[in-house]
C-alpha positions as CSV (number, residue, x, y, z in Angstrom):
1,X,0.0,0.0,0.0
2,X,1.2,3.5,-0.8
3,X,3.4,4.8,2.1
4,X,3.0,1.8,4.2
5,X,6.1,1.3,4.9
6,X,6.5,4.9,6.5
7,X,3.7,4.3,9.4
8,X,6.3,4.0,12.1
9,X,8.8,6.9,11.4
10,X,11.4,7.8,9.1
11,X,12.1,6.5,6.3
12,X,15.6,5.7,6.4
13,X,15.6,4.8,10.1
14,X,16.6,8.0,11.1
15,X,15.3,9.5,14.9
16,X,16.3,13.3,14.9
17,X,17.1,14.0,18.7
18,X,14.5,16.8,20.2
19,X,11.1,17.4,21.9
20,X,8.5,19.9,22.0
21,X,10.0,22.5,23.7
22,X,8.1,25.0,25.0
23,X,9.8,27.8,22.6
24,X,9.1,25.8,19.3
25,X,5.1,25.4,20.6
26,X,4.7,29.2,21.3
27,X,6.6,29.7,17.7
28,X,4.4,27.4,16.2
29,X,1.3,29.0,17.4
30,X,2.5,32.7,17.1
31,X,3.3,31.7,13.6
32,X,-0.5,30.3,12.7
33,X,-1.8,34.3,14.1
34,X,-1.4,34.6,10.1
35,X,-4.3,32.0,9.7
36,X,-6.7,34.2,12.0
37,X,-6.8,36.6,9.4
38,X,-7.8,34.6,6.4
39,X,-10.2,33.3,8.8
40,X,-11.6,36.4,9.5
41,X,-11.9,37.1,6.2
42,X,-13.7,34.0,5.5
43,X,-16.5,34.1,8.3
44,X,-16.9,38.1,8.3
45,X,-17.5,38.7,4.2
46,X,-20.7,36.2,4.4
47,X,-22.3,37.7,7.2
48,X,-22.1,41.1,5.9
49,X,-23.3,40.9,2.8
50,X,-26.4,39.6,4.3
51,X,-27.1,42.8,6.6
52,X,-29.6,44.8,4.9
53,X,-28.3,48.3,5.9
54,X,-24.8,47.0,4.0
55,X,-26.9,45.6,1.1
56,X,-28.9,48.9,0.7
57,X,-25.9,50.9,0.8
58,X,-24.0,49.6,-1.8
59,X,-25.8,47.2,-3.7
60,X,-29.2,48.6,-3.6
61,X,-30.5,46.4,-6.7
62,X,-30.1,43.5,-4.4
63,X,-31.5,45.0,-1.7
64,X,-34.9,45.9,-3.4
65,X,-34.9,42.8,-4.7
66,X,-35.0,41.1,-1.9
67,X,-36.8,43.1,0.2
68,X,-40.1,42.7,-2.3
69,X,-39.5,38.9,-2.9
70,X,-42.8,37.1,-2.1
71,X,-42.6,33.9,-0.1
72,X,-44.0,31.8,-3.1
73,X,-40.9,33.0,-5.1
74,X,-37.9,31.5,-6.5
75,X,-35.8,31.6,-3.3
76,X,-33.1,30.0,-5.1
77,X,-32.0,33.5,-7.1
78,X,-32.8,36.3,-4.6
79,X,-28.6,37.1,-4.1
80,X,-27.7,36.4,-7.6
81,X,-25.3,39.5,-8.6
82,X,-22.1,39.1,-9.8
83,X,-21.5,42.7,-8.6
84,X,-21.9,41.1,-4.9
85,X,-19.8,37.8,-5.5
86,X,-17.4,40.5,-6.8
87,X,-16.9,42.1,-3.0
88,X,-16.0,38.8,-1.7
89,X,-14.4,36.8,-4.5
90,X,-11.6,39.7,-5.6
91,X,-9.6,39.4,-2.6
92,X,-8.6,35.8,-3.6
93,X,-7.0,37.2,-7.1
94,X,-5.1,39.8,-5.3
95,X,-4.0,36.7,-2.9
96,X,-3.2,34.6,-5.8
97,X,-1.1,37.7,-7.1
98,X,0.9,38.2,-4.3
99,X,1.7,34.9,-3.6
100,X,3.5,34.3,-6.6
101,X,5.4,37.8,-5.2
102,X,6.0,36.3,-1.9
103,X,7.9,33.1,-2.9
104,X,11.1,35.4,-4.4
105,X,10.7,37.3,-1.1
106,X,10.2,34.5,1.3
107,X,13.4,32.4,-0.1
108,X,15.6,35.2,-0.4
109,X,14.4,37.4,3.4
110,X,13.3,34.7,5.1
111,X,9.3,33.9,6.0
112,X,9.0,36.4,8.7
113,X,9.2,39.6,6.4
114,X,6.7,38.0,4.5
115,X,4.3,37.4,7.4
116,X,5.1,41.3,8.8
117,X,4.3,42.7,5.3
118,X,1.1,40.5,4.9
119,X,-0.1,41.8,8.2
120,X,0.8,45.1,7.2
121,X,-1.2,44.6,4.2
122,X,-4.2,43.6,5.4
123,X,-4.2,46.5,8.3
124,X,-4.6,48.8,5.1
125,X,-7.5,46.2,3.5
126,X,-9.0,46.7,7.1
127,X,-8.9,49.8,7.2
128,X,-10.4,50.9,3.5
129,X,-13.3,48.7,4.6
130,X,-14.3,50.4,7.4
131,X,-14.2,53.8,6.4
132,X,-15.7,52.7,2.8
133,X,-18.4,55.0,1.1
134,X,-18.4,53.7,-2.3
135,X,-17.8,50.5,-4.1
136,X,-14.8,50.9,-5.4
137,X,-13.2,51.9,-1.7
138,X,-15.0,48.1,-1.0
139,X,-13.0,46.2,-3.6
140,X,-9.8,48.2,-2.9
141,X,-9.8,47.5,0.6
142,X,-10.4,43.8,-0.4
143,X,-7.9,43.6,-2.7
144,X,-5.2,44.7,0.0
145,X,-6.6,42.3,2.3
146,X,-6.1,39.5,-0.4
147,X,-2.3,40.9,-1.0
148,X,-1.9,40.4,3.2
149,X,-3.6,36.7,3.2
150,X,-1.3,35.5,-0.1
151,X,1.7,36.7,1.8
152,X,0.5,34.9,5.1
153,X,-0.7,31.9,3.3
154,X,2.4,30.8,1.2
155,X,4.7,31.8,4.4
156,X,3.2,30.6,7.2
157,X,2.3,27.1,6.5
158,X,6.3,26.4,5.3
159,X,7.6,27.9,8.3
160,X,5.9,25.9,10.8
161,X,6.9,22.9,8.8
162,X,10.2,23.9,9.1
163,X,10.5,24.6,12.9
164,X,8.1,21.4,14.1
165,X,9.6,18.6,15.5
166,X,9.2,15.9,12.3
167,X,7.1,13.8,15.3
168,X,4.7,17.1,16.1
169,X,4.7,18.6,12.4
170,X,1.0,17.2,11.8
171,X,-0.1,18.6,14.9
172,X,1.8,21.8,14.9
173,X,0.9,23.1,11.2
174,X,-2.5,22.5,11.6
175,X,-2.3,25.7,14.3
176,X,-2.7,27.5,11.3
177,X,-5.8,25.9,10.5
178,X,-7.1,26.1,14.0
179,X,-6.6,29.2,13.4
180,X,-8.3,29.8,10.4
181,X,-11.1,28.6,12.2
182,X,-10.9,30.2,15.1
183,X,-10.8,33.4,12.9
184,X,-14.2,32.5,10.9
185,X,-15.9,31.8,14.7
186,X,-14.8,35.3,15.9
187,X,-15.9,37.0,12.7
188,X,-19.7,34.9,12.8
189,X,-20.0,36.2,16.6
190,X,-19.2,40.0,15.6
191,X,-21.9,39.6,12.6
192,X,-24.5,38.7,14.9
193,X,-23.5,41.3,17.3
194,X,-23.2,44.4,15.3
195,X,-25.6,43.0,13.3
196,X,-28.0,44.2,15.9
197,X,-26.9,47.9,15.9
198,X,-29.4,50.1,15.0
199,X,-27.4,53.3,13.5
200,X,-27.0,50.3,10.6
201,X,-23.0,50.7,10.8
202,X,-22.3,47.8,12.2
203,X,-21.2,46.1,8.4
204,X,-18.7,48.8,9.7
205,X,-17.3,47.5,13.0
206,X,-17.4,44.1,11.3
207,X,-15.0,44.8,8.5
208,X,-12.8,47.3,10.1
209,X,-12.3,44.9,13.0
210,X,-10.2,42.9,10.6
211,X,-7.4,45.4,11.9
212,X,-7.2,43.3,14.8
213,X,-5.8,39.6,13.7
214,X,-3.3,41.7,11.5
215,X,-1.6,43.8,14.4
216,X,-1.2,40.6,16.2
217,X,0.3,38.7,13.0
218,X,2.4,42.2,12.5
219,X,3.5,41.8,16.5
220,X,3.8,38.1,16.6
221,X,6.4,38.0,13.6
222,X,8.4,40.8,15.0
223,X,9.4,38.4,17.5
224,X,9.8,35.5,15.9
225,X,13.0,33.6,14.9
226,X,13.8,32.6,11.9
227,X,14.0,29.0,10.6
228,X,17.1,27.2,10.9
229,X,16.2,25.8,6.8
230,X,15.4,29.7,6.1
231,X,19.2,30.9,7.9
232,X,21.3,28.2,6.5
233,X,19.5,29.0,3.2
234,X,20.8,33.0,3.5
235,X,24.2,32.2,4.4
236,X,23.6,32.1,8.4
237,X,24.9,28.3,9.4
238,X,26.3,29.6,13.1
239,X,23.0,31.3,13.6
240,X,20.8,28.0,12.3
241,X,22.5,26.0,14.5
242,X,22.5,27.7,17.7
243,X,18.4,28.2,16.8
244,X,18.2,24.4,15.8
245,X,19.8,23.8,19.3
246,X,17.2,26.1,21.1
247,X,13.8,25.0,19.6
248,X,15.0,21.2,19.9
249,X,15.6,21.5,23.1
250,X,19.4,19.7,22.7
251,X,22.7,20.5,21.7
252,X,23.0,16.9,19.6
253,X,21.5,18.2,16.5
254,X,24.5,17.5,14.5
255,X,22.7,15.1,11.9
256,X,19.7,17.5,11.6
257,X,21.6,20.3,10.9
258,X,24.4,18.3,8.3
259,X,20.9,17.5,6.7
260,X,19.7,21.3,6.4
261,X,23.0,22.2,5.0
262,X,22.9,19.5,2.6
263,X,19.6,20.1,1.3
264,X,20.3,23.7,1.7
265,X,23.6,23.0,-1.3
266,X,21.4,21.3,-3.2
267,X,19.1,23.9,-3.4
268,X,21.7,26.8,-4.4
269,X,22.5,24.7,-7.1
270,X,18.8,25.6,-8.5
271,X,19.0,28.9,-9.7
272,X,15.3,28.9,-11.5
273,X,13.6,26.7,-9.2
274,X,10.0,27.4,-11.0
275,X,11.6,25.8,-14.2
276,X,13.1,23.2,-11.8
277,X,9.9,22.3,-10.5
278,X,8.5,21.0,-14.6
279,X,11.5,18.3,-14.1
280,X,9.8,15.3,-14.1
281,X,11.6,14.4,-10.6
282,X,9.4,16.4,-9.1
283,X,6.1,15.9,-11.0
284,X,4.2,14.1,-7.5
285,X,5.0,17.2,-5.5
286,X,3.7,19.5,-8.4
287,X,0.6,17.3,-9.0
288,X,0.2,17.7,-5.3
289,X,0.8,21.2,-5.2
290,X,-2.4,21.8,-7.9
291,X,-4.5,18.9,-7.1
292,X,-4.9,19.1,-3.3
293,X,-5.7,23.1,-3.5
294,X,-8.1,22.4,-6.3
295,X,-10.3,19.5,-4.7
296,X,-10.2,21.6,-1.1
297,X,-12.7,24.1,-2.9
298,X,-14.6,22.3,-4.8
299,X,-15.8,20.0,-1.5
300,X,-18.2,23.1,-1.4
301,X,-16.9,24.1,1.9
302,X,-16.3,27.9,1.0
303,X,-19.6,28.0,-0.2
304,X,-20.7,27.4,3.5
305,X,-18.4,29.4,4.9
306,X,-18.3,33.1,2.5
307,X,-22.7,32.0,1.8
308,X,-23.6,30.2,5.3
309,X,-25.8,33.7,6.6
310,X,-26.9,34.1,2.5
311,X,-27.5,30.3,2.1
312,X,-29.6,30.1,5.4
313,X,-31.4,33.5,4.9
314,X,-31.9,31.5,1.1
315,X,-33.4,28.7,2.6
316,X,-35.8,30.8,5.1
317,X,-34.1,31.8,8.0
318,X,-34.5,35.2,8.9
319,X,-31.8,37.5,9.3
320,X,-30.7,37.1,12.8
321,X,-31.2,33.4,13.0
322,X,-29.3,33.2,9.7
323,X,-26.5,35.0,11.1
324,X,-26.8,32.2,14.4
325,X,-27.2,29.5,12.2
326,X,-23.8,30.5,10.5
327,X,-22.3,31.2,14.5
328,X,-23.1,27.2,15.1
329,X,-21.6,26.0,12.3
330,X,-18.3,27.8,12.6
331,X,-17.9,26.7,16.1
332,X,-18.5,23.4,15.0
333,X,-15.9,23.8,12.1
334,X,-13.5,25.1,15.3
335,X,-14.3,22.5,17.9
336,X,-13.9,19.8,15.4
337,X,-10.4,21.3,14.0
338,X,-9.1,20.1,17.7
339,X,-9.9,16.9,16.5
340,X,-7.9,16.7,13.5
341,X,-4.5,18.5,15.6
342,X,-4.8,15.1,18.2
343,X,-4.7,12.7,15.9
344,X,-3.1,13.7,12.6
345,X,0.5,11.7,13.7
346,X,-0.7,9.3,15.2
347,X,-3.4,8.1,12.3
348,X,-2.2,9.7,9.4
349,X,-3.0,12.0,6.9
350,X,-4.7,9.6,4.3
351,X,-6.7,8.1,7.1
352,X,-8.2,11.4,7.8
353,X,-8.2,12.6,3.9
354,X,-10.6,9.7,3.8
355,X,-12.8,9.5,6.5
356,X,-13.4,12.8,6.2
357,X,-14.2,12.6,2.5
358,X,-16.6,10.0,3.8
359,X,-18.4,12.3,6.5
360,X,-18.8,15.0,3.9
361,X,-20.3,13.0,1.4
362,X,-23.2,11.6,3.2
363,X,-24.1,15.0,4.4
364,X,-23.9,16.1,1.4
365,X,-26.7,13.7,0.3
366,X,-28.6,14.5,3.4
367,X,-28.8,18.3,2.9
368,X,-29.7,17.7,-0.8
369,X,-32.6,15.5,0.1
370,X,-33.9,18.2,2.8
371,X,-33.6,21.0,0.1
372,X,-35.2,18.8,-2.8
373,X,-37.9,18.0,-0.6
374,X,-39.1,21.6,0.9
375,X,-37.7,23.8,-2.0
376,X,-38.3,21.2,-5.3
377,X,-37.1,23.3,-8.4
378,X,-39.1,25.9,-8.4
379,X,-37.8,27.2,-5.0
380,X,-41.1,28.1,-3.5
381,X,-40.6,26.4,0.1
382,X,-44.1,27.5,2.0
383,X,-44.1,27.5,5.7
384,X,-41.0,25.6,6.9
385,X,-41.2,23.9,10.0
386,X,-38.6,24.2,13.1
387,X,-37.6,20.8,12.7
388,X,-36.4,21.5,8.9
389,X,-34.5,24.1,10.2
390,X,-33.1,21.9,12.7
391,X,-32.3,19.2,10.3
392,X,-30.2,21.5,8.1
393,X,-28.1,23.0,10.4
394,X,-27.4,19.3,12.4
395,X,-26.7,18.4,8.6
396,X,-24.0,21.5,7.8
397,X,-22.4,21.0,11.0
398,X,-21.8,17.3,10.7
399,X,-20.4,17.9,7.1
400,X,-18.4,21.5,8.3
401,X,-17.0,18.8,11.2
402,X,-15.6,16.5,9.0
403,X,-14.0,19.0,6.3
404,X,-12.4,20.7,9.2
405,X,-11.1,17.0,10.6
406,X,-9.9,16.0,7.5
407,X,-9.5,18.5,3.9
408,X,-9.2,21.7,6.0
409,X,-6.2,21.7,7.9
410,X,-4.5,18.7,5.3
411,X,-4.9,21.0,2.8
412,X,-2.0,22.9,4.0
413,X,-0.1,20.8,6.2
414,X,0.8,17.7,3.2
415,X,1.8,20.7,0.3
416,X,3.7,22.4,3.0
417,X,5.8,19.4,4.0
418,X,6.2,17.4,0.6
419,X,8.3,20.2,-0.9
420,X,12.1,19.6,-1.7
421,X,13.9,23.2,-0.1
422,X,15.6,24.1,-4.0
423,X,11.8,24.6,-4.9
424,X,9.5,25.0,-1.6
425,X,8.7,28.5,-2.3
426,X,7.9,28.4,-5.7
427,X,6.1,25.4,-5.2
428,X,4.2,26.4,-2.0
429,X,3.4,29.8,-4.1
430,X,1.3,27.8,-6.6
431,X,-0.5,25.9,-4.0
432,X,-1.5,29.0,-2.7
433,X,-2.3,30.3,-6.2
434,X,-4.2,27.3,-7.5
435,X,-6.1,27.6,-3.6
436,X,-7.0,31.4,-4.4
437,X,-8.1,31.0,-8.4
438,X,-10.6,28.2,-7.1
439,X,-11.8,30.1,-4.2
440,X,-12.2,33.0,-6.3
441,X,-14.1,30.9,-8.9
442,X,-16.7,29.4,-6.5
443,X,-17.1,32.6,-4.7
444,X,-17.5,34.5,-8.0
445,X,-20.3,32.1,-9.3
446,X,-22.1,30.5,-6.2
447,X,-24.7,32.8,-6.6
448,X,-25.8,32.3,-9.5
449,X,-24.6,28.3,-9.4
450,X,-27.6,28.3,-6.9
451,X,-29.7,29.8,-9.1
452,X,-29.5,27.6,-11.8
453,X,-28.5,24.5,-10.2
454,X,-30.8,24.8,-6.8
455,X,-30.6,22.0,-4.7
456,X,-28.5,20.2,-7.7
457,X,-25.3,22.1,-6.5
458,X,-24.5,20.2,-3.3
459,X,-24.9,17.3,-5.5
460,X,-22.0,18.2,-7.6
461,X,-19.5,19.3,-4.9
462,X,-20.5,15.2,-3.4
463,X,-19.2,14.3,-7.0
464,X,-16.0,16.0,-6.7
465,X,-15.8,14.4,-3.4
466,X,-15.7,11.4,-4.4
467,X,-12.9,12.2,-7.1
468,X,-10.8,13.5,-4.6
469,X,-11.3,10.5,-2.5
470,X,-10.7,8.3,-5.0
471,X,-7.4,10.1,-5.9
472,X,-6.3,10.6,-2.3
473,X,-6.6,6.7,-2.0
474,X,-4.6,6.1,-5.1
475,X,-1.6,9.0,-5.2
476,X,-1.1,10.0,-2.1
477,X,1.6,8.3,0.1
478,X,1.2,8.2,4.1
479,X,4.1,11.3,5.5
480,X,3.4,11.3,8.9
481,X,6.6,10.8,11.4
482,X,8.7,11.6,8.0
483,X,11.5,14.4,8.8
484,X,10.6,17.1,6.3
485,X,14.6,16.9,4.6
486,X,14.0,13.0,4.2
487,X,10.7,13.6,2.3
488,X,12.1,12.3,-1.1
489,X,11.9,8.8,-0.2
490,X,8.2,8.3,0.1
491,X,7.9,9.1,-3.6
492,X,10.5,6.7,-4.3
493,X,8.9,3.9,-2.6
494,X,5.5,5.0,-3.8
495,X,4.3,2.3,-6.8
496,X,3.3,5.0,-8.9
497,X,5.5,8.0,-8.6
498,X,8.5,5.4,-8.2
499,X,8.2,5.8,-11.8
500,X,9.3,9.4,-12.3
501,X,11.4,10.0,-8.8
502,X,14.4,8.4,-8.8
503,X,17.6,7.9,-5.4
504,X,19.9,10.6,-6.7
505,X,22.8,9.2,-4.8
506,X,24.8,6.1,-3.3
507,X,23.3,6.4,0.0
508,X,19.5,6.6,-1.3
509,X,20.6,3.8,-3.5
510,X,21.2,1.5,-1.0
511,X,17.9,2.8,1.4
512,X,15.5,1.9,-1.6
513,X,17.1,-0.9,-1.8
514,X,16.6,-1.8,1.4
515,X,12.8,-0.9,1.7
């Protein structure tokens, strides 16, 4: 089976000496701050647009069209305007952008200039937004915010990969996740607060609270250390090593750290590491880097999480219990996050990959049923009863629960530790990218997806679901308990990709071999 023979540590029977110190936890989860604000992003953009003073600010068209919508109306299409997808959906091309930007700065400075300047970013984003009169001050201000998250995003992940303990890595990376989702909770509380306010400002308060998670990413980094992988890479060996010796917690880190340099040579050998990354060496980890990003949006989950206050209010919720209805379900997708951070080393990733695509899939089903049943295809519902509304949120949570177990926090963790060092950045920069065009693409078009498609479209995210299942089951090798320098071997050992990666030395040669 693919990766078996990985399941009880490294691959060539290396142990690295170390433990989770106390310095290298706090780094860890200083360094995932830069998730809270892609978080916030997420959970606050989806709530706003459904507060009415907002809506009849700068999008009156869809405000009067809701407002005179009769209940034996087409519920389906009351939001569709491209002009609103357009608020949320452009930050992820300004992302996607400054990704690509980030890799040349993040190998040649280091990660932490690339978190400080993303948090600087999205201070400006946050502040456009909440002083914002017109629509154009809107999408500005969401564009800098996306310029702040693609900087976070393509830096953060790598960095905690780099600094983990290879036993912790699962469980440490996936800090950024927690906090993604921590980030989406905060922002679903502060819709339904300010939601509430009755100068109609508090769309306000909402988005200019964004400032918040980016001075704490903008603090955090300030005080971070860099990586020893990041150092050696810039020249700094004396400084790697004494910082290797303080977040492992022991001065016997002379194999790690001959392992670092090494990787470290071979990747200063690679002076266009983008071209590099088209050899066919390194085809699994590029096919990871596009596929993984690519599946993550289309299990429909950032349709819940932008849409959960729209899809609710869609489906007859009013406004308030729309905007609780979406508060639920992003505590859920928090709570069950925890779940993913205890036992991601010890089961695996492709055991969670694939339970989780399992979870999703019946709910899925479930929530298409419920739809189809009250809302048919003309999208007149009548009077809905409390235990339909009951039924649908039990049946989002239950699916939110298992993407945030599973293809929420994987989705960054495996890119982020499958990377060679000559081409981490550039590679990392296109999972990000690939992320961001997809995210932009289902935010862009949801709308109007719902429209057409009515209770059809959570039956074609379950499709894609089981693709990605299917592919997870047959590509992807186990890397838990793998030190992130040692990463090659899996793909040589994998039955398919043995075909393309091949032991570039004497020493591989004989490990192969031996496995």
């Amino acid at each position: 089976m693919a990766g078996g023979y990985i399941a009880n540590g490294s691959s060539n029977g290396k142990e690295y000496p170390g433990k989770l110190t106390f310095r290298v936890f706090v780094t860890c989860v200083v360094a995932a701050f830069g998730g809270l604000i892609f978080g916030y992003d997420l959970g606050i953009s989806g709530g706003v647009t459904s507060m009415d003073p907002f809506l009849k600010k700068f999008f009156p068209d869809v405000y009067e069209k809701e407002s005179n919508i009769r209940p034996s109306d087409n519920q389906y299409c009351k939001f569709d305007s491209q002009i609103l997808t357009l608020f949320t959906s452009s930050l992820y091309l300004a992302a996607l952008v400054a990704s690509l930007g980030a890799s040349t700065i993040t190998r040649l400075f280091g990660r932490r200039l690339t978190m400080i300047s993303g948090g600087i970013l999205f201070l400006a984003g946050a502040a456009m937004n909440g002083f914002a009169q017109k629509v154009w001050m809107l999408i500005v201000g969401r564009m800098l915010l996306g310029f702040g998250i693609g900087c976070a995003n393509q830096s953060v992940p790598i960095y905690v990969s780099e600094v983990a303990p290879y036993k912790y890595r699962g469980a440490l990376n996936m800090m950024f996740q927690l906090a993604i989702t921590i980030g989406i909770f905060v922002a679903n509380i502060l819709n339904y607060i300010f939601a509430k306010m009755e100068n109609g400002e508090g769309w306000r308060y909402s988005l200019g609270f964004a400032a918040v998670p980016a001075v704490m990413i903008i603090i955090g980094a300030i005080f971070l250390p860099d990586s020893p992988s990041s150092l050696i890479e810039r020249g700094q060996d004396d400084k790697a090593k004494k910082e290797l010796i303080k977040i492992r917690g022991t001065s016997e880190v002379d194999e790690e750290f001959n392992d670092l340099v090494a990787a470290s040579e071979s990747s200063k050998a690679v002076k266009h590491p983008w071209a590099t990354l088209l050899k066919t060496q390194y085809k699994p980890q590029l096919t990871m880097a596009i596929a993984i990003p690519f599946f993550q949006q289309f299990t429909g989950m950032n349709v819940i999480t932008f849409y959960a206050p729209v899809l609710f209010k869609t489906i007859g919720f009013g406004s308030t219990a729309s905007l609780m209805s979406a508060m639920i379900t992003g505590g859920c997708n928090a709570l069950a996050t925890l779940v993913s951070i205890a036992t991601v080393d010890k089961f695996g990733r492709r055991t969670l990959f694939l339970k989780g695509g399992a979870q999703m899939l019946i709910c899925q089903l479930v929530i298409t049923a419920a739809i189809a049943s009250k809302f048919g295809v003309d999208g007149n519902p009548g009077v809905l009863p409390k235990w339909y509304a009951i039924l649908v949120v039990v049946g989002i949570c239950v699916y939110v629960a298992g993407f945030a177990w599973s293809w929420g926090p994987l989705g960054w963790l495996v890119p982020s530790e499958i990377f060679p060092l000559e081409v981490r950045s550039a590679a990392q920069s296109i999972n990000v990218s690939v992320n961001m065009i997809f995210t932009f693409a289902v935010a862009q078009i949801f709308t109007s997806m719902l429209c057409h498609m009515k209770f059809g479209l959570f039956l074609f995210f379950a499709f894609f679901v089981v693709v990605m299942s299917l592919f997870i089951n047959k590509f992807l090798p186990e890397t838990k308990g793998i030190p992130i320098e040692e990463m090659t071997i899996v793909w040589q050992n994998h039955p398919y990709w043995s075909k393309f990666v091949k032991p570039s030395d004497e020493k591989q040669v004989e490990i192969y071999e031996a496995l």
